[in-house]
MIMAR-477561 format. One line per 5 residues: number of its first residue (from 1); for each residue x, y, z of N, C-alpha, C, O, CB. Coordinates in steps of 0.2 Angstrom, whole numbers, always signed. Atoms other than C-alpha are relative to their C-alpha. Glycine has a CB too. Layout:
<kolvexs>
NUM	X/Y/Z/X/Y/Z/X/Y/Z/X/Y/Z/X/Y/Z | ...
</kolvexs>
This chain:
<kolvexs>
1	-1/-7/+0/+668/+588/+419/+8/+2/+1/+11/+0/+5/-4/+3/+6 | -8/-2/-1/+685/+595/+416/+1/+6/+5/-3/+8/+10/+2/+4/-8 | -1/-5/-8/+693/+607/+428/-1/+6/-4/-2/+10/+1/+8/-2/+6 | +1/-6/+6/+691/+623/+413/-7/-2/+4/-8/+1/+9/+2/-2/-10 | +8/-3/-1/+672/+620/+415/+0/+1/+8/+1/+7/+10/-9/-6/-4
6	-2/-2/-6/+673/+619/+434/+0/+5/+3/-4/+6/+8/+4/+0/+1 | +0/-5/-3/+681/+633/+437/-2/+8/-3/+0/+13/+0/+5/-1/+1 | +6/-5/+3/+670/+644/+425/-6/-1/+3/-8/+4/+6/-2/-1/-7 | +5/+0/-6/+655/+637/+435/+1/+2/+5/-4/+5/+8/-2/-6/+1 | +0/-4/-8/+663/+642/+452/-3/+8/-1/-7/+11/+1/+9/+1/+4
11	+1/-8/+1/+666/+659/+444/-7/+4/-2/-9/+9/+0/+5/+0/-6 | +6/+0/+1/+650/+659/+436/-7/+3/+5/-11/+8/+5/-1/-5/-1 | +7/-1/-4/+638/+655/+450/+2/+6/+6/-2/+9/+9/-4/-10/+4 | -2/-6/-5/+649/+667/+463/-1/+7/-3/-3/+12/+1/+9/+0/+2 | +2/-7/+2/+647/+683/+451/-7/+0/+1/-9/+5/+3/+1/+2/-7
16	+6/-3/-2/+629/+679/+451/-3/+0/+7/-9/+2/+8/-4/-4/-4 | +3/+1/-9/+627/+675/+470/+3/+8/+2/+1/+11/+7/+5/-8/+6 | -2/-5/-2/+638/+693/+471/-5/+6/-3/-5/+12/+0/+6/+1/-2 | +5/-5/+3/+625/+702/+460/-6/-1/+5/-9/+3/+9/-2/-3/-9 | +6/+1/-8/+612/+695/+473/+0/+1/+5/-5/+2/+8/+0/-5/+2
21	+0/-4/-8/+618/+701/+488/+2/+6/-2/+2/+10/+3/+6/-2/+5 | +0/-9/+1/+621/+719/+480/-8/+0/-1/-12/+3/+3/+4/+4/-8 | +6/-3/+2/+604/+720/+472/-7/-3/+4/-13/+0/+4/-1/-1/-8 | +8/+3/-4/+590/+708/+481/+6/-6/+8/+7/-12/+8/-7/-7/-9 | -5/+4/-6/+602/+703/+498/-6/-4/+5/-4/-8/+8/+6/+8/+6
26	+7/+3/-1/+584/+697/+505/+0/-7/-1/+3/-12/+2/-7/+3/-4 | +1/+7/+4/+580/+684/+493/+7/-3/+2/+8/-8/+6/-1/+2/-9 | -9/+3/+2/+601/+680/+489/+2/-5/+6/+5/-10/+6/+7/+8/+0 | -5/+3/-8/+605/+675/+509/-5/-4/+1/-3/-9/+4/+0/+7/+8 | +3/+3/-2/+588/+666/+510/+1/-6/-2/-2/-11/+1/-4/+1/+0
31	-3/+6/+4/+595/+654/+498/+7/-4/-1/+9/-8/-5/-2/+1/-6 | -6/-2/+0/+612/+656/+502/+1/-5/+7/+6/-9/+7/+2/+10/-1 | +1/+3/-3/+608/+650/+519/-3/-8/+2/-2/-11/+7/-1/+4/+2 | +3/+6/-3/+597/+634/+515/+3/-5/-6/+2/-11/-6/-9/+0/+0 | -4/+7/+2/+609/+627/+503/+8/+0/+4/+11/-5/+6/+2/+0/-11
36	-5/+3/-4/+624/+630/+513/+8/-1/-3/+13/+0/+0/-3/-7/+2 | -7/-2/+1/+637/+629/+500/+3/+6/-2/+9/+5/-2/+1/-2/-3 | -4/-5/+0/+641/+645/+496/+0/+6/+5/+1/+11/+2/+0/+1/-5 | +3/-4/-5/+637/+653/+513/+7/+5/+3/+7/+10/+7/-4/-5/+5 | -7/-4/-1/+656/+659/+513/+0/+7/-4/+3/+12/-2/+6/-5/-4
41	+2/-8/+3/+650/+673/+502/-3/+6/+4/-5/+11/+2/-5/-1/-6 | +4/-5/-5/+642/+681/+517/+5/+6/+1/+4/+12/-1/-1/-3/+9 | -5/-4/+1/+659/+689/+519/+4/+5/-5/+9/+8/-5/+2/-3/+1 | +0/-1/+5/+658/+694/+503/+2/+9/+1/+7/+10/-2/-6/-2/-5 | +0/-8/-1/+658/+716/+509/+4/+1/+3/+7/+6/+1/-5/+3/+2
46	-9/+0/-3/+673/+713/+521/+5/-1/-7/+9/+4/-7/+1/-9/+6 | -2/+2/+3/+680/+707/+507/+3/+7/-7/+9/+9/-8/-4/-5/-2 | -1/-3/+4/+676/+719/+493/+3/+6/+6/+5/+12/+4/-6/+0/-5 | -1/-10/-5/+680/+734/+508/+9/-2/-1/+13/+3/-4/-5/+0/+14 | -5/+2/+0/+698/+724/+510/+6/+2/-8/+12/+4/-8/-1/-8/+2
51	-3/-2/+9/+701/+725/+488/+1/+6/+0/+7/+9/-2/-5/-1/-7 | -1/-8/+3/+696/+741/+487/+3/+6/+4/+5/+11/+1/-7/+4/+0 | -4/-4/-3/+705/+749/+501/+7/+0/-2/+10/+6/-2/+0/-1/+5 | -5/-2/+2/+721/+743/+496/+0/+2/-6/+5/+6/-6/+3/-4/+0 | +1/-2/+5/+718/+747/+478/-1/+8/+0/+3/+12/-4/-6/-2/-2
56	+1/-9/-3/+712/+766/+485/+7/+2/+2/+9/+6/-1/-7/+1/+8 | -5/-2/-4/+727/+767/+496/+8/+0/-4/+12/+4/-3/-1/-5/+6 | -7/+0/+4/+741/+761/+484/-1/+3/-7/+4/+5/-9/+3/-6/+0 | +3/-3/+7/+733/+766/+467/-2/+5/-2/+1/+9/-5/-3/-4/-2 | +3/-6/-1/+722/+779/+467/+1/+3/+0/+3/+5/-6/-2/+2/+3
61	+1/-4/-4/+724/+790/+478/+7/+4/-2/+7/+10/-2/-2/-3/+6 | -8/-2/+1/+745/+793/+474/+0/+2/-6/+4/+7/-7/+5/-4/+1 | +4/-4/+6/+738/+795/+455/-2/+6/+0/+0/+11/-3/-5/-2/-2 | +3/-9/+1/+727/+810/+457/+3/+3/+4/+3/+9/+2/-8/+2/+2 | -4/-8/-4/+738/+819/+470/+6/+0/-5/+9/+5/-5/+4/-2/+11
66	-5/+1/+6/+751/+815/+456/-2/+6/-5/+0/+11/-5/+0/-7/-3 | +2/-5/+6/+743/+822/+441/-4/+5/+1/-4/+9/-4/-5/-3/-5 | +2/-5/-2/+735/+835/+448/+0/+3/+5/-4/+7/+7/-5/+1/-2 | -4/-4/-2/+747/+841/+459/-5/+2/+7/-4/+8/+10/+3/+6/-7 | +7/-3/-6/+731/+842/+475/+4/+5/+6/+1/+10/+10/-3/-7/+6
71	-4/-5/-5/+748/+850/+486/-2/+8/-4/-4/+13/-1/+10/-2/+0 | -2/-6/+3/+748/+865/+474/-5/+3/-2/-7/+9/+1/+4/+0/-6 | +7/-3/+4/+731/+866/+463/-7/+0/+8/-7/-2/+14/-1/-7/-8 | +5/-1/-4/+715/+869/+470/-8/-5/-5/-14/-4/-7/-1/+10/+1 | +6/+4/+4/+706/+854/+461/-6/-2/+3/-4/-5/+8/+2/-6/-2
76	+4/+3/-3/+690/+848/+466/-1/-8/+1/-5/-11/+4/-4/+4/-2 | -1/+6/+0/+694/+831/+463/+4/-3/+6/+3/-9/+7/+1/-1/-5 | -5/+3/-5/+708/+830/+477/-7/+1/+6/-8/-4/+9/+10/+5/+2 | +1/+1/-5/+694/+836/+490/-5/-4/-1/-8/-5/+5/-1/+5/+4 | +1/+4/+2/+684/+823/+483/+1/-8/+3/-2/-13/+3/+1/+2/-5
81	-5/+6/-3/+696/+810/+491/-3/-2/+6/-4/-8/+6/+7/+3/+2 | +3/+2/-9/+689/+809/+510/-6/-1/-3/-10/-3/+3/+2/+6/+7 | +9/-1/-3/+670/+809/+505/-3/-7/-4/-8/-10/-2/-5/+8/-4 | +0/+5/+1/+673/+795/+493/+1/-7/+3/-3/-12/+2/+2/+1/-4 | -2/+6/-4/+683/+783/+504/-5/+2/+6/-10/-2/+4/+9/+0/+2
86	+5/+1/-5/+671/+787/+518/-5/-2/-1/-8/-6/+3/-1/+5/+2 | +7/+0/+3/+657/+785/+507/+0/-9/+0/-5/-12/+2/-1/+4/-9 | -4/+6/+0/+666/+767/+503/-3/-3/+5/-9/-4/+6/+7/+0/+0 | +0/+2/-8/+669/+762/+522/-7/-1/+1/-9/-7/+2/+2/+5/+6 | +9/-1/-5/+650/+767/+528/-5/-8/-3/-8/-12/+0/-8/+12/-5
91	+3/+4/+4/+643/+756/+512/+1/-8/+2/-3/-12/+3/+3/+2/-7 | +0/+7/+0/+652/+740/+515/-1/-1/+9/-3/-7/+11/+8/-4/-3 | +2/+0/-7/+650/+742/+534/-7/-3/+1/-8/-9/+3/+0/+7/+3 | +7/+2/+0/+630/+742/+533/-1/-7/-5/-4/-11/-3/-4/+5/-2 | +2/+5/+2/+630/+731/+520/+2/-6/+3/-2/-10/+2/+2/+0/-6
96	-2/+6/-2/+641/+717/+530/-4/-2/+7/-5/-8/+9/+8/+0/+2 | +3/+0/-6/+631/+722/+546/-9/-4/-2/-14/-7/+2/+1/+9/+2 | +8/+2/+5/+615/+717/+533/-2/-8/-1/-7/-11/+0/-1/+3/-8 | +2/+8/+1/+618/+700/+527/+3/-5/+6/+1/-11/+6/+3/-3/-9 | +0/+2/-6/+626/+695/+544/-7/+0/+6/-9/-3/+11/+5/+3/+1
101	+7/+2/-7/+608/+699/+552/-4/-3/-4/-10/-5/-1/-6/+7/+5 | +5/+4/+6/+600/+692/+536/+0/-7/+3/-4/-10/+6/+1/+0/-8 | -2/+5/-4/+612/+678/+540/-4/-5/+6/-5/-11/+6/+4/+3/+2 | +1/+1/-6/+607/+676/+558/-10/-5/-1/-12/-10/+0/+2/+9/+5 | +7/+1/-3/+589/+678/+556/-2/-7/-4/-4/-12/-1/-6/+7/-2
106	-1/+5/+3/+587/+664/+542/+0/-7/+3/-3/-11/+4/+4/+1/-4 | -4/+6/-4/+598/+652/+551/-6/-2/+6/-8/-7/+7/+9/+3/+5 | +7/+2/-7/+585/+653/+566/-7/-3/-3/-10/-7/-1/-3/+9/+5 | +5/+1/+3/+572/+653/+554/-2/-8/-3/-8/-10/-5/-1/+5/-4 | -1/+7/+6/+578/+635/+545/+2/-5/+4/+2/-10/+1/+6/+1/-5
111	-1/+5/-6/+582/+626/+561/-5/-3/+3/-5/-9/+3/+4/+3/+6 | +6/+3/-3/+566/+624/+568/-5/-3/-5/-10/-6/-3/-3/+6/+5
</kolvexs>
């Protein structure tokens, strides 16, 4: 195995283990916990919360108050700003708060 296929398989089986903990986080952690190797992905929502903030904070956000001027105009998209990033935060919060007790409960459940 070359290190090209490798590191398309990492890439690979992590997009589909990230599609899994968005859409069926149940199933995804139960199998996530009884093989063990890629249980580093639990962290996965800290993670995306960490991307997307700096992305939000330095990219974004200095864009739309840019182009459409939010000091001056009366856009609806600048007050748009706080309900999205909040909306953000709340999302990966519960979500991290979810597959950490998925986490938890599993682990107990796989021990005995």
């Amino acid at each position: 195995m070359t290190q090209w296929q490798f590191v398309t398989s990492f890439v690979y089986a992590c997009g589909k283990i990230t599609v899994g903990l968005l859409l069926h986080p149940y199933q995804t952690m139960q199998s996530l916990v009884r093989e063990r190797v890629f249980l580093w992905l639990l962290l996965l929502p800290s993670a995306v919360f960490v991307i997307a903030k700096v992305i939000w904070f330095f990219v974004l956000v200095p864009t739309v108050r840019f182009i459409f001027s939010c000091h001056t105009t009366q856009f609806f998209g600048c007050d748009l700003i706080p309900f999205v990033a909040n909306w953000l935060v709340l999302f990966c919060v519960y979500w991290q708060i979810l597959l950490l007790y998925l986490t938890l409960r599993f682990a107990i459940a796989f021990r005995e």
